[in-house]
C-alpha positions as CSV (number, residue, x, y, z in Angstrom):
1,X,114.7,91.8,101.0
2,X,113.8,91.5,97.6
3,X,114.2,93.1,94.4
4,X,110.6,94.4,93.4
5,X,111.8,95.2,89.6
6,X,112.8,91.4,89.2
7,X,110.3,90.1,87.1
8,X,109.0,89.1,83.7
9,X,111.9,89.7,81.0
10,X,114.4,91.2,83.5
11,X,114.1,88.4,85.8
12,X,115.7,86.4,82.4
13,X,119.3,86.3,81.5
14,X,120.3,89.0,78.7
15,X,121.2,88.0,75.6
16,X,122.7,90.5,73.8
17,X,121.7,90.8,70.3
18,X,124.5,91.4,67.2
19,X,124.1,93.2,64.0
20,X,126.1,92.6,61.1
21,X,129.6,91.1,61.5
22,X,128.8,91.0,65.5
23,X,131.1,93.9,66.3
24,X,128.0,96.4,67.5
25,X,125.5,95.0,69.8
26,X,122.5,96.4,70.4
27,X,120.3,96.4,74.0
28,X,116.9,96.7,74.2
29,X,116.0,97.9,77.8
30,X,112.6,96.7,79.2
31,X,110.5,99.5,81.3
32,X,109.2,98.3,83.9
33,X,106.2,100.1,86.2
34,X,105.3,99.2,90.1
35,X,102.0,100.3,90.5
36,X,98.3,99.6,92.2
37,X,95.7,99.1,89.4
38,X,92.9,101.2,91.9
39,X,95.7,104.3,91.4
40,X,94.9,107.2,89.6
41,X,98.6,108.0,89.0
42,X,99.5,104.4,87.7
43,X,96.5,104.8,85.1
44,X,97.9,107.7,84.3
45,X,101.0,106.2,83.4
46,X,99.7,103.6,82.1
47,X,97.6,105.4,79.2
48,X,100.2,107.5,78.5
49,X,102.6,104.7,77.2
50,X,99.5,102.8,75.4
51,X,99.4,106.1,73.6
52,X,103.1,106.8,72.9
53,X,102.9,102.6,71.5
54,X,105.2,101.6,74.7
55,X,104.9,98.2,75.6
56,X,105.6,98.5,79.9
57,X,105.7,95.3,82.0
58,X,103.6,95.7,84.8
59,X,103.7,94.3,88.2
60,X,101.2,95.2,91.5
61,X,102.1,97.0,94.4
62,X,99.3,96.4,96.7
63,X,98.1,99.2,98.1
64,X,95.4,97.3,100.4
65,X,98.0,95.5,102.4
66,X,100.0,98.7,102.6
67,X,103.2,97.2,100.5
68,X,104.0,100.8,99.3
69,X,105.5,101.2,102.9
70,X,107.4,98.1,102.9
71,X,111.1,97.9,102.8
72,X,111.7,96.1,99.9
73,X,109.6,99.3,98.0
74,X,111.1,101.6,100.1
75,X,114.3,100.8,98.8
76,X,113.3,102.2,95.6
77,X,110.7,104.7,96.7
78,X,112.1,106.4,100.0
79,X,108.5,108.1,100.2
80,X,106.6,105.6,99.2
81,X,105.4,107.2,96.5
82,X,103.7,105.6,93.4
83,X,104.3,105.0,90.6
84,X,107.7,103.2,90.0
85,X,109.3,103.2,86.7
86,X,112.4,101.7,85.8
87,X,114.3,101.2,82.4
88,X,117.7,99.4,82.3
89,X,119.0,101.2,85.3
90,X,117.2,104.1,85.3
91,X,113.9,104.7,88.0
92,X,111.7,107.9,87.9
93,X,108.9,108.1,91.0
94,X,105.7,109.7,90.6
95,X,103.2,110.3,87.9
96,X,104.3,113.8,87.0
97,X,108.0,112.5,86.2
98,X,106.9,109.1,85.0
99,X,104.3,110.6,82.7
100,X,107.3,112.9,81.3
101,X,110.0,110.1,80.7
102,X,106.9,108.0,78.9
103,X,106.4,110.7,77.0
104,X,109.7,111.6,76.0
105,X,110.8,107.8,74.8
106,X,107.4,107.0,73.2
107,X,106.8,107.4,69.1
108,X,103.9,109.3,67.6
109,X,103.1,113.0,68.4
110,X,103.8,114.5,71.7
111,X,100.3,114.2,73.8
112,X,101.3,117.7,75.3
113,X,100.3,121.3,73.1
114,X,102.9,122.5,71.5
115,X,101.4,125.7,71.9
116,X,102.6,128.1,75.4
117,X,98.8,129.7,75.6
118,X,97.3,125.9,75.2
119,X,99.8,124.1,77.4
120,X,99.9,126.8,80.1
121,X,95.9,126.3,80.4
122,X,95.9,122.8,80.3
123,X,98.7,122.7,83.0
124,X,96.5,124.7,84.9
125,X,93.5,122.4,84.8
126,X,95.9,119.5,85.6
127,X,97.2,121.4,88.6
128,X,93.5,122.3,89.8
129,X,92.5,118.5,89.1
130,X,95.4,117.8,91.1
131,X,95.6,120.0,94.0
132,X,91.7,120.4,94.5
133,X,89.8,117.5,93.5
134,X,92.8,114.2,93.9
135,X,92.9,114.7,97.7
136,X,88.9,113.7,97.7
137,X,89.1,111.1,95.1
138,X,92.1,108.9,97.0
139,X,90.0,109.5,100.0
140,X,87.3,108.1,98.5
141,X,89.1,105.2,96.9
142,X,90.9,104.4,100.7
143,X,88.0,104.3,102.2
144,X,85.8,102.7,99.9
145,X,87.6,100.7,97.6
146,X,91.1,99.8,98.9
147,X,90.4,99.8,102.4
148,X,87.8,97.0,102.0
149,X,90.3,94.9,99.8
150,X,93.1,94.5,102.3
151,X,90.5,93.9,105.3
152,X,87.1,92.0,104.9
153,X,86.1,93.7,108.3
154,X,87.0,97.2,107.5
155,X,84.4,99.8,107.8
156,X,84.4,102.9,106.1
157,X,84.9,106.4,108.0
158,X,81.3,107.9,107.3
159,X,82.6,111.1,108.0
160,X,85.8,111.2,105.7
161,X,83.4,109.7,102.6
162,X,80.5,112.6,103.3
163,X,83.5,115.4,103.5
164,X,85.3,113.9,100.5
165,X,81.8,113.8,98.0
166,X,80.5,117.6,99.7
167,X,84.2,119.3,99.0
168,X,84.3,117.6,95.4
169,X,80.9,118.7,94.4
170,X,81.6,122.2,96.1
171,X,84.5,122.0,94.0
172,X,83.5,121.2,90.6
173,X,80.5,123.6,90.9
174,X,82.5,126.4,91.6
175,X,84.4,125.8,88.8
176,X,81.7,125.8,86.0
């Protein structure tokens, strides 16, 4: 088994860095995220700390060969669930809860309303986007996009694709 968080600056020794005379020391914790590049939650993520100014290393769990439900990621992610994000020792699961820790440790404005009328709406959108329209899009993206990349002989399910456009259009018209 292996340690999926151990790479780029945390795979390094720390050096601890002194201010002053050296008797306070000061850490600087790198975040880390474990995603698939193909996944909307990991983009999610991923804009939200290039808009909060936080540099994240990144490293791939790839979805195409189905390493989400490996042990080593299981380890960290009981239910295989993506994104991973850990600082120092520290790992939120998700894009709901990484999206909210990003937020919460970035600089600049907070990206959610301030307003109760404006952010009760716009949670209501997300949760429509979320609930009604994600479930077609990862099928779409399993069978079109991932599937394909882990298996040069995979064949899209017809079916599944046809359903997944139909119920999105459906959706989105009955929304305007």
């Amino acid at each position: 088994m292996s340690d999926l968080f151990h790479f780029g600056t945390a795979a390094k020794p720390f050096e601890s860095q002194t201010e002053g005379d050296g008797e306070m020391s000061k850490q600087q914790y790198i975040m880390q995220l474990l995603g698939f590049p193909g996944d909307p939650d990991t983009l999610k993520v991923m804009l939200t700390a290039a808009e909060k100014g936080i540099n994240a290393e990144t490293a791939v769990v790839d979805m195409s060969t189905k390493q989400q439900d490996s042990d080593d990621y299981r380890k960290i992610s009981p239910l295989g669930i993506l994104p991973a994000l850990k600082e120092a020792n520290f790992v939120v699961l998700g894009e709901h809860g990484t999206c909210v820790f990003v937020e919460g440790k970035g600089l600049g404005t907070f990206l959610a309303p301030r307003n109760a009328a404006v952010l009760a709406e716009q949670n209501y959108w997300i949760d429509i986007g979320r609930t009604e329209v994600q479930p077609h899009v990862e099928t779409l993206m399993q069978e079109i996009v991932i599937g394909p990349m882990g298996d040069a002989g995979y064949s899209a399910d017809d079916a599944a694709v046809c359903s997944s456009k139909n119920s999105a259009i459906s959706t989105t018209r009955c929304l305007k």
